[in-house]
C-alpha positions in Angstrom: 114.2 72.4 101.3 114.8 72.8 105.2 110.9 74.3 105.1 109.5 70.9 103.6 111.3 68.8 105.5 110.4 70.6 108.4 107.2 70.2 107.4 107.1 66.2 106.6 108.9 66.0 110.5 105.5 67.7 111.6 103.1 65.7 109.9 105.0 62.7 110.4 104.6 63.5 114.0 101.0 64.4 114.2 100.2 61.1 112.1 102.1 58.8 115.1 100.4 60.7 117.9 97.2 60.3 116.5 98.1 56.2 116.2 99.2 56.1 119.3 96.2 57.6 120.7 93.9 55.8 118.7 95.7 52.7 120.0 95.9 53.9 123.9 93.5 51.5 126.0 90.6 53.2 127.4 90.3 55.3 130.9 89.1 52.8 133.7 85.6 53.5 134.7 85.4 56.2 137.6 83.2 57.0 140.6 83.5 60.2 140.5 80.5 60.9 143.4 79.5 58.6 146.1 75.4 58.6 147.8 73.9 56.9 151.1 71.2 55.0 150.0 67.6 54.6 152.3 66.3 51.8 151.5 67.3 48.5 150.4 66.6 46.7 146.9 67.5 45.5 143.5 69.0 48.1 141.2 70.2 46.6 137.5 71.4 48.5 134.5 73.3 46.2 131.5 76.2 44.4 133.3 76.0 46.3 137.0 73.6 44.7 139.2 73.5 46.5 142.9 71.7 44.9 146.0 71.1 47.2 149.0 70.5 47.3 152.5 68.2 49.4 154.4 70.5 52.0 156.3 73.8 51.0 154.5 75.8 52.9 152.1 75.5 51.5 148.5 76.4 47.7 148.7 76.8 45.0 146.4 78.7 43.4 143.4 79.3 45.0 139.9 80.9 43.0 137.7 81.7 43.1 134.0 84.8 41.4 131.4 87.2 43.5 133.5 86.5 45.1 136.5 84.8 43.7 139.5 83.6 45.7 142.4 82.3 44.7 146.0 81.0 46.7 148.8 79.5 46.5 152.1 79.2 43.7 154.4 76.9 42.1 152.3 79.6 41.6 149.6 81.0 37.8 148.9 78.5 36.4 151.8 76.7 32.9 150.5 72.9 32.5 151.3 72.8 30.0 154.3 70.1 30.6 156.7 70.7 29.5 160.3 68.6 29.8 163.4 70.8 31.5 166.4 67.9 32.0 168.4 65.5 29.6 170.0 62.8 28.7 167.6 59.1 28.2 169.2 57.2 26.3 167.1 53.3 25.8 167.0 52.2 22.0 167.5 49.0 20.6 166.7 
């Protein structure tokens, strides 16, 4: 009697640890190594998208339902072209 209900304590056990992990969320994606790119570009693969800088260590935006990353001094900068420089301009 003790021996069975030792035995239905186990496998009553093992059966909510196995929920529970079945349930747990999943790990948060990892960088687990980090590179200095050379040159610059467009790298895309599914949901990341990466733009780079010539010289810089790997910049740009990945973003998916969850998780949003931003790096480099590229990152959250809108296009707007300005001239800081004096502009010489051919006339005809």
């Amino acid at each position: 009697m003790k021996r069975r209900a030792v035995l239905l304590s186990l496998a009553a056990f093992l059966l909510l640890a196995g929920v529970a992990l079945a349930l747990a969320p999943p790990p948060a994606p990892q960088i687990d190594w980090w590179v200095i790119s050379a040159g610059g570009g467009h790298a895309e693969a599914g949901v990341y998208t990466l733009e780079a800088t010539i010289g810089q260590p790997v910049v740009g935006r990945v973003v998916n339902s969850t998780y949003e990353l931003c790096a480099g001094f590229r990152c959250d900068v809108t296009v707007a072209h300005k001239t800081y420089l004096p502009l010489i301009r051919k006339s005809d």
